[in-house]
N, CA, C and O atoms as a DFTB+ gen file, in Angstrom:
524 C
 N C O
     1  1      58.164     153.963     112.994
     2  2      58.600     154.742     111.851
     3  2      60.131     154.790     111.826
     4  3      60.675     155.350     112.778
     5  1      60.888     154.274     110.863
     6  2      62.264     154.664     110.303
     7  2      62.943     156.233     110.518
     8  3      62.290     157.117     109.964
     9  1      63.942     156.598     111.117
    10  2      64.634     157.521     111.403
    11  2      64.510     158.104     109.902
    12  3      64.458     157.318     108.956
    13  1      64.456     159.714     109.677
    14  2      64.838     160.153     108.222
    15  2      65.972     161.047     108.642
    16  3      66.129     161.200     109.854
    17  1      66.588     161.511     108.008
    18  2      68.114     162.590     107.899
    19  2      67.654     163.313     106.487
    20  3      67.582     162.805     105.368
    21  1      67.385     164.576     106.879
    22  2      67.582     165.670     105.677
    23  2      66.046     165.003     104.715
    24  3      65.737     165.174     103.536
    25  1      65.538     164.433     105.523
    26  2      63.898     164.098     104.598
    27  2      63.852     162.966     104.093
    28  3      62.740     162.663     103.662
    29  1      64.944     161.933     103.936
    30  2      65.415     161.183     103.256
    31  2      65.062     159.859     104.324
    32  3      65.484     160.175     105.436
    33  1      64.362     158.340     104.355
    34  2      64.899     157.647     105.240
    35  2      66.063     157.205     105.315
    36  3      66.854     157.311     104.377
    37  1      66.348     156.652     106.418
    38  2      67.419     155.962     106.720
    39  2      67.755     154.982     106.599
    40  3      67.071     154.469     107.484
    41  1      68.688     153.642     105.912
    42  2      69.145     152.732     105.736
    43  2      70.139     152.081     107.120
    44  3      71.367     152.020     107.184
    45  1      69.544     151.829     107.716
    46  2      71.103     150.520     108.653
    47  2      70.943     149.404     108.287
    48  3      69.831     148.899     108.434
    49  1      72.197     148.531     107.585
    50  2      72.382     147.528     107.684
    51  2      72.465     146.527     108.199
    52  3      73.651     146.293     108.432
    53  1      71.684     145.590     108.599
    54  2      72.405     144.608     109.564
    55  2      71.412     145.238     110.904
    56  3      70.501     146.061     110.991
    57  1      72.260     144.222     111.991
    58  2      72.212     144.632     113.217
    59  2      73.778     145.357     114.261
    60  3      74.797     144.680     114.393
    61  1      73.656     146.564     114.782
    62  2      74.480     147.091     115.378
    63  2      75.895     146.205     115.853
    64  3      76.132     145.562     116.875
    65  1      76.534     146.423     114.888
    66  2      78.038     146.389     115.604
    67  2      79.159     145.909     114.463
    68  3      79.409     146.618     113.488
    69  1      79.754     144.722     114.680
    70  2      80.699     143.977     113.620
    71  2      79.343     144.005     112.380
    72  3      79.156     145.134     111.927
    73  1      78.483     142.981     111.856
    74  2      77.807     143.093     110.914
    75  2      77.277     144.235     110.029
    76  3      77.194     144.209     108.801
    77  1      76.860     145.452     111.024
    78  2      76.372     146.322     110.463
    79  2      77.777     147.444     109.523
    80  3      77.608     148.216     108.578
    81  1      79.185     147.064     110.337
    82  2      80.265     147.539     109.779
    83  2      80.698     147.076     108.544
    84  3      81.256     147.639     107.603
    85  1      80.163     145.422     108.824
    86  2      80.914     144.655     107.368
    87  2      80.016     145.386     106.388
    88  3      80.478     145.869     105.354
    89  1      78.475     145.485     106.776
    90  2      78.231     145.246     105.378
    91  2      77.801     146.676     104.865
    92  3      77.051     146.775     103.894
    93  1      78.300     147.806     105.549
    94  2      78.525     149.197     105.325
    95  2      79.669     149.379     104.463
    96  3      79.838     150.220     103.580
    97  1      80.721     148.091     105.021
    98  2      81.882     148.508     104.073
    99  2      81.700     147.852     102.411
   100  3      82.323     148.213     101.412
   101  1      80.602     146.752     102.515
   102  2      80.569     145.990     101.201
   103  2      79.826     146.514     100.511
   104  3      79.546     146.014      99.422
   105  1      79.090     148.082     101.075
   106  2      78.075     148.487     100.230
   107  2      78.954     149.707      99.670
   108  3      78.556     150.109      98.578
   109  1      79.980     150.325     100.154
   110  2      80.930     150.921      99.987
   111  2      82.035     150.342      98.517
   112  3      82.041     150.452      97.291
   113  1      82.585     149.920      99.236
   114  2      83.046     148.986      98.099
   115  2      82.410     148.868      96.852
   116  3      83.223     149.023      95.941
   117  1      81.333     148.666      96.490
   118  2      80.476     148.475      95.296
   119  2      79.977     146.825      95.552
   120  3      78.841     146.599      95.137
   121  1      80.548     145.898      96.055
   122  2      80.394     144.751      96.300
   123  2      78.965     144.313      97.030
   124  3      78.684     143.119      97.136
   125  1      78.131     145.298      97.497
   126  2      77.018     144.890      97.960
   127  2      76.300     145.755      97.332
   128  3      76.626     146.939      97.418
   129  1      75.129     145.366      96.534
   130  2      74.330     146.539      95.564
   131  2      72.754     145.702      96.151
   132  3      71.744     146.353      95.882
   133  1      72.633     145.016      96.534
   134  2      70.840     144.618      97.340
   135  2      71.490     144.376      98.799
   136  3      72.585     144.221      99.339
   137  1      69.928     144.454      99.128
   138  2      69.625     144.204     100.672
   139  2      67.997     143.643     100.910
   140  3      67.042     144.051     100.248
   141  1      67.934     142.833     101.775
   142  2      66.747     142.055     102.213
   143  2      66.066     142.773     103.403
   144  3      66.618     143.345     104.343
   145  1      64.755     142.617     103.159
   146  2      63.980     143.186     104.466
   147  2      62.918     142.109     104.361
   148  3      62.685     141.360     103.413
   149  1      62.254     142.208     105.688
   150  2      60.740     141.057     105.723
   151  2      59.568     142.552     105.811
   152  3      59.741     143.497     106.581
   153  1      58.637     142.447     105.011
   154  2      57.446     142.811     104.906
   155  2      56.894     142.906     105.991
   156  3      56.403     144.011     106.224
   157  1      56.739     141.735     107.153
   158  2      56.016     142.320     108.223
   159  2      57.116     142.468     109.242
   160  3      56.642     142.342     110.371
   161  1      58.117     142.639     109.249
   162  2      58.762     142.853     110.418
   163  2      59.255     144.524     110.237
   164  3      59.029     145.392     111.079
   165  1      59.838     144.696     109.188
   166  2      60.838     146.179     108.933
   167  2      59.566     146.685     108.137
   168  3      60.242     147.311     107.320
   169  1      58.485     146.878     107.787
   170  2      57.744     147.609     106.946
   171  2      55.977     147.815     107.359
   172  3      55.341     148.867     107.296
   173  1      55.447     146.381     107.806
   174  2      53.999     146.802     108.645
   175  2      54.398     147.011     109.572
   176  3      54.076     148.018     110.203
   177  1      55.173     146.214     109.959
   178  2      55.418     146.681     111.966
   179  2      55.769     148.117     112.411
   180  3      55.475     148.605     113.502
   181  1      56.461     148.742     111.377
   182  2      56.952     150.326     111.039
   183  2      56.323     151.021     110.463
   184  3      56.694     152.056     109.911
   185  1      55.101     150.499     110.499
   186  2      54.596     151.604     109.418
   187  2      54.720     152.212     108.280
   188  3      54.198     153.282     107.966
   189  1      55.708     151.256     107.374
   190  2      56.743     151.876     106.500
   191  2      56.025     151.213     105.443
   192  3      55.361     150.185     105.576
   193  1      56.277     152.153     103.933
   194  2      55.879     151.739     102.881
   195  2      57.324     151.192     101.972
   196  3      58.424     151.431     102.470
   197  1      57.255     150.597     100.884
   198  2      58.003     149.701     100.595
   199  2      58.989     150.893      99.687
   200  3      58.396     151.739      99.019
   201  1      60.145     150.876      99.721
   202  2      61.116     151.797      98.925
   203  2      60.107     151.537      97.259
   204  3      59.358     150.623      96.914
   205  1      60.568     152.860      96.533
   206  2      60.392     152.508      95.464
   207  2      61.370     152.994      94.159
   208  3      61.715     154.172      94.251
   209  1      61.841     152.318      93.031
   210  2      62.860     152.577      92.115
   211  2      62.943     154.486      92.258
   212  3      62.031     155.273      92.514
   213  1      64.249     154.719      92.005
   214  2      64.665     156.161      92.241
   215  2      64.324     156.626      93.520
   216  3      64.262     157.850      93.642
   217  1      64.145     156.095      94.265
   218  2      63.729     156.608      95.814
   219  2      65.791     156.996      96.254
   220  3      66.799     156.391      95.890
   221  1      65.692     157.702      96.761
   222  2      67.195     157.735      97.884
   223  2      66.869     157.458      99.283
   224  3      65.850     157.837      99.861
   225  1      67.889     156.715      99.811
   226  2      68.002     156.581     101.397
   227  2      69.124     156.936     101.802
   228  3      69.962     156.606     100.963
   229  1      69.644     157.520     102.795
   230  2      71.042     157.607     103.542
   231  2      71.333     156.404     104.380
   232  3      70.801     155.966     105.400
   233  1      72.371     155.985     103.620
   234  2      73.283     154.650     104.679
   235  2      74.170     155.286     105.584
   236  3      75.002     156.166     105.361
   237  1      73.784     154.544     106.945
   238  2      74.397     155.225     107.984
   239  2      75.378     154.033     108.394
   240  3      75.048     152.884     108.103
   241  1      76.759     154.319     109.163
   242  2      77.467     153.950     110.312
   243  2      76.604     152.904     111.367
   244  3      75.400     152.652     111.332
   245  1      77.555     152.430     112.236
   246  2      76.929     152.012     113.463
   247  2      76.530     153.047     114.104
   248  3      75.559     152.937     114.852
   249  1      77.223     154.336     113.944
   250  2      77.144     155.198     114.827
   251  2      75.800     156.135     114.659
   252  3      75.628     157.232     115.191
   253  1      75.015     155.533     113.912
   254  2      74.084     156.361     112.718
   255  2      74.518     157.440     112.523
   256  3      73.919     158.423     112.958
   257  1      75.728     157.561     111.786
   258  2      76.454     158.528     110.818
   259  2      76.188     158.535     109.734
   260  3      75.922     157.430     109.262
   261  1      76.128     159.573     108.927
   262  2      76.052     159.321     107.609
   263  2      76.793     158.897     106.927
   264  3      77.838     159.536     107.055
   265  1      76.904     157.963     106.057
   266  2      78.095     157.408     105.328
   267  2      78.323     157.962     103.828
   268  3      79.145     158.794     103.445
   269  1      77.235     157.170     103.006
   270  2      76.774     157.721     101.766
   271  2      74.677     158.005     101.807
   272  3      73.848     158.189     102.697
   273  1      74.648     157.895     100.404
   274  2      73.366     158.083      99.798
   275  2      73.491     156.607      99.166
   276  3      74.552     156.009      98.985
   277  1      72.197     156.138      98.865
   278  2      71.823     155.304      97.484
   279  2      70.517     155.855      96.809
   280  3      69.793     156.834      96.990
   281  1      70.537     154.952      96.082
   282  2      69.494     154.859      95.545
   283  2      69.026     154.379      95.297
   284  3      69.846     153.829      94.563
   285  1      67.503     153.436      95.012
   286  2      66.893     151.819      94.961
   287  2      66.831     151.959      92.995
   288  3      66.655     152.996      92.357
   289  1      66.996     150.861      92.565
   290  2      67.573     150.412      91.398
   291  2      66.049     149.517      91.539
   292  3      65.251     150.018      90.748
   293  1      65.563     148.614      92.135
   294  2      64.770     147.428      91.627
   295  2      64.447     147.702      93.104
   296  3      65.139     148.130      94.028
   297  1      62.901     147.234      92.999
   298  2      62.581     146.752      94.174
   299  2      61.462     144.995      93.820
   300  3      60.584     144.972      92.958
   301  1      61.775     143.911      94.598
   302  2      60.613     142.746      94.281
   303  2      60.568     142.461      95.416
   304  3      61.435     142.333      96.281
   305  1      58.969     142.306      95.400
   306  2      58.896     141.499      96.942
   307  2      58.335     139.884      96.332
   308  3      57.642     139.709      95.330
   309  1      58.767     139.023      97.090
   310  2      59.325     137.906      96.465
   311  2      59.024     136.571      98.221
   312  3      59.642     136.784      99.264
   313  1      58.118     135.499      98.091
   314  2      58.688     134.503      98.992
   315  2      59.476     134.518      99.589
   316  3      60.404     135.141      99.072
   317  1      59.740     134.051     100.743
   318  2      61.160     133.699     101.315
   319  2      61.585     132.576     100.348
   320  3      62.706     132.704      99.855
   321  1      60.856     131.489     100.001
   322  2      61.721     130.341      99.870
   323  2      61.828     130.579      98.332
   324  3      62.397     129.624      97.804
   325  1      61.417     131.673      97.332
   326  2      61.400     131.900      95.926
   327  2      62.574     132.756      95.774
   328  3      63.064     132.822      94.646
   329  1      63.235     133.586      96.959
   330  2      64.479     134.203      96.598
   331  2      65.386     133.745      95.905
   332  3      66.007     132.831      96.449
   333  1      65.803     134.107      94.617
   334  2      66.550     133.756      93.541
   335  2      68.021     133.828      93.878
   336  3      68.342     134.202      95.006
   337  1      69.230     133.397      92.707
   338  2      70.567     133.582      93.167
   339  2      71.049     134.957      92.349
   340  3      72.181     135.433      92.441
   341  1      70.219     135.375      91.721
   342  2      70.388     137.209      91.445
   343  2      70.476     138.147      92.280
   344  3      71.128     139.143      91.966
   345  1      69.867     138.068      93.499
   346  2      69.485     138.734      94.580
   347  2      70.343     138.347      95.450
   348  3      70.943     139.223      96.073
   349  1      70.624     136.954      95.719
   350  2      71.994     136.551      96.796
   351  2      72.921     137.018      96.072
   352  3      73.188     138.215      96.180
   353  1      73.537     136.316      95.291
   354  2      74.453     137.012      94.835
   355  2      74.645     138.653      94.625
   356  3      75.792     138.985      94.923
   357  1      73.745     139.847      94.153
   358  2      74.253     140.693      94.645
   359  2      74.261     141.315      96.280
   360  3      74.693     142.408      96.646
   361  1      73.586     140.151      97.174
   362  2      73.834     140.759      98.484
   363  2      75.300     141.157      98.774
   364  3      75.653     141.945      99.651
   365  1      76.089     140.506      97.924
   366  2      77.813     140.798      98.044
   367  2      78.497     140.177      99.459
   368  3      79.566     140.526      99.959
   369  1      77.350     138.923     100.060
   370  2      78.167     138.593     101.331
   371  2      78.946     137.359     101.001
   372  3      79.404     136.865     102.031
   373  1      79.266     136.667      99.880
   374  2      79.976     135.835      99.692
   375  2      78.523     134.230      99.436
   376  3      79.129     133.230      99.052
   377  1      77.724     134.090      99.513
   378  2      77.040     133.550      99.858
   379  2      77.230     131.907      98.573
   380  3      78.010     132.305      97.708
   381  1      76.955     130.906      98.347
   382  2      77.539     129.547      97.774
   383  2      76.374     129.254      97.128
   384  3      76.642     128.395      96.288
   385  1      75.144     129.553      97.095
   386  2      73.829     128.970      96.842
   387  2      72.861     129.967      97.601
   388  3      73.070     130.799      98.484
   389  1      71.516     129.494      96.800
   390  2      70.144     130.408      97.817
   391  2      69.939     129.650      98.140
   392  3      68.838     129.333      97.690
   393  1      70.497     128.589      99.080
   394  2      70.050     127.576     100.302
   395  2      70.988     128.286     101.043
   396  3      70.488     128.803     102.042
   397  1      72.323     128.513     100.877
   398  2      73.338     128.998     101.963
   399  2      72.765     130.479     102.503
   400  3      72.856     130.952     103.636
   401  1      72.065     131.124     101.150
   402  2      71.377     132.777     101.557
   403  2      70.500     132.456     102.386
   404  3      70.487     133.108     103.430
   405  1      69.488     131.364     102.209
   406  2      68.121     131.472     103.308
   407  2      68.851     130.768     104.685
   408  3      68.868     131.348     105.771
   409  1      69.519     129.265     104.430
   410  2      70.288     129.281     106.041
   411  2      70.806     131.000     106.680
   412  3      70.287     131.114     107.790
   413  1      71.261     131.717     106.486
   414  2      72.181     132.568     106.665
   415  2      70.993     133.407     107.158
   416  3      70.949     133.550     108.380
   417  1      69.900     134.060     106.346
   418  2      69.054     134.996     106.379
   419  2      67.787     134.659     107.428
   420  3      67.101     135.586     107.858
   421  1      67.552     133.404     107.772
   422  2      66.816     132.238     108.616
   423  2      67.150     132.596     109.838
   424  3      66.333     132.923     110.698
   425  1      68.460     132.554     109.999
   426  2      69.315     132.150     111.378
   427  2      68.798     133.971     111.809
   428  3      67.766     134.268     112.411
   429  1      70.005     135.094     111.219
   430  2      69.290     136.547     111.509
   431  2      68.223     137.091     111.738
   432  3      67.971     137.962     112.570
   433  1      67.209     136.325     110.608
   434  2      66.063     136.871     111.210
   435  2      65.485     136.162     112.996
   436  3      64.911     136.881     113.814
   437  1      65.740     135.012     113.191
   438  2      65.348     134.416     114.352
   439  2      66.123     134.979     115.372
   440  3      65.613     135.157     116.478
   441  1      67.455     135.327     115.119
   442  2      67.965     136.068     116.270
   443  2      67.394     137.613     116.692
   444  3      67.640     138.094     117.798
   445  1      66.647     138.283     115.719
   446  2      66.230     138.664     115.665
   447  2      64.596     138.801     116.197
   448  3      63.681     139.623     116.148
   449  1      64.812     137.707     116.627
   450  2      62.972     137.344     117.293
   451  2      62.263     136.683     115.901
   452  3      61.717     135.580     115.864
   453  1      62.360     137.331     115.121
   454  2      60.976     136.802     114.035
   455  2      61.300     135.439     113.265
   456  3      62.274     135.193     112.554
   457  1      60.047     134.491     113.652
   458  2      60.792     132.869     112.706
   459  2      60.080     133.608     111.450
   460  3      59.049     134.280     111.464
   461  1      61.003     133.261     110.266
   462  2      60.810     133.547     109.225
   463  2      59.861     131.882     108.172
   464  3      60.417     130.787     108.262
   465  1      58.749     131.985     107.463
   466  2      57.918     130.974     107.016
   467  2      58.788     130.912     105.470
   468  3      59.688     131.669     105.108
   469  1      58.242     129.852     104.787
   470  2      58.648     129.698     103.374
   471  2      57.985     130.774     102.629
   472  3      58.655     131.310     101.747
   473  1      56.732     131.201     102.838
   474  2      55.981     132.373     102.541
   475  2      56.069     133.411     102.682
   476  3      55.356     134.196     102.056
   477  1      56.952     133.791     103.532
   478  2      57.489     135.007     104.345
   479  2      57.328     136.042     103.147
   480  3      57.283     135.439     102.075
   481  1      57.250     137.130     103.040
   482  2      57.090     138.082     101.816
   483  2      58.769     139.039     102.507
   484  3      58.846     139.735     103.519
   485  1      59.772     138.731     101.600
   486  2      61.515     139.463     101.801
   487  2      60.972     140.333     100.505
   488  3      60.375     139.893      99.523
   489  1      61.403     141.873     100.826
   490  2      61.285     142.740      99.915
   491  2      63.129     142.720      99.938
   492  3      64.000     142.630     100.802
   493  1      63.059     142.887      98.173
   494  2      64.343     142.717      97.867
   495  2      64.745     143.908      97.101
   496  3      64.288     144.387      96.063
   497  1      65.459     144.172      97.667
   498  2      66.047     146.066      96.876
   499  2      67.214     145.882      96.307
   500  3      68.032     145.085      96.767
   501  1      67.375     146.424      95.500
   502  2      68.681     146.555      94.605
   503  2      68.984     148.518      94.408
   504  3      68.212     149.388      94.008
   505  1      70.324     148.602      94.858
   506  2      70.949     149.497      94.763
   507  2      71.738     150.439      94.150
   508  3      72.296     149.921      93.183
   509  1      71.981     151.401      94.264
   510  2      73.507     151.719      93.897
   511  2      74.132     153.311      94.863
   512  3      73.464     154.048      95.588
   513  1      75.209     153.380      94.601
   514  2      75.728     154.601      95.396
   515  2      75.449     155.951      94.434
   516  3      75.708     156.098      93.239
   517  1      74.764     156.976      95.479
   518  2      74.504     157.858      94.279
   519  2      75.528     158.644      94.609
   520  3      76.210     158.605      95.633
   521  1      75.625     159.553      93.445
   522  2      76.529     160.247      92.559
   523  2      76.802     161.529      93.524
   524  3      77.556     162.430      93.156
């Protein structure tokens, strides 16, 4: 089960350290408005049900600090290999193509332990900073 703060779950980005800073600051910024999760890794394996539009989460720090709030804007769960360049592109990491997003998102998830399939089910959230 996902950490909650004040009832709310919790959002960490990334994995702990430099990454999870960058992309705290790009969600800050306004420059990162989605984020990717895998279906069976961050959601059956957790027990977790899938965010849904108007839901809020608290984005935390490395430090699991609170940073801000969001709020989910869109949610699709979507193929791995059907991820569109709507969705890379607002990941806000700079990304060239959704071949450069799935190299990129491929590599993390495996460091991560899990090989990710062409089938893979990536729930794709779209954001914003709430008010």
């Amino acid at each position: 089960m996902w950490p909650r703060m004040n009832g709310l779950r919790v959002l960490e980005l990334g994995s702990p350290g430099d990454l999870r800073r960058q992309l705290t600051d790009l969600t800050l910024s306004g420059a990162k408005t989605a984020t990717a999760g895998l279906l069976p890794l961050d959601y059956e394996a957790e027990g977790e049900e899938v965010e849904h539009v108007g839901e809020r989460l608290v984005l935390v720090d490395d430090s699991g600090g609170r940073v801000a709030e969001i709020e989910i804007t869109r949610v699709e769960l979507t193929p791995f290999a059907e991820v569109g360049w709507e969705f890379a592109a607002a990941e806000g990491e700079g990304f060239r193509s959704t071949e450069h997003w799935r190299e990129a998102h491929r590599r993390y998830w495996s460091n991560q332990g899990y090989d990710v399939e062409n089938t893979t089910t990536v729930v794709c959230l779209w954001f914003r900073l709430a008010p």
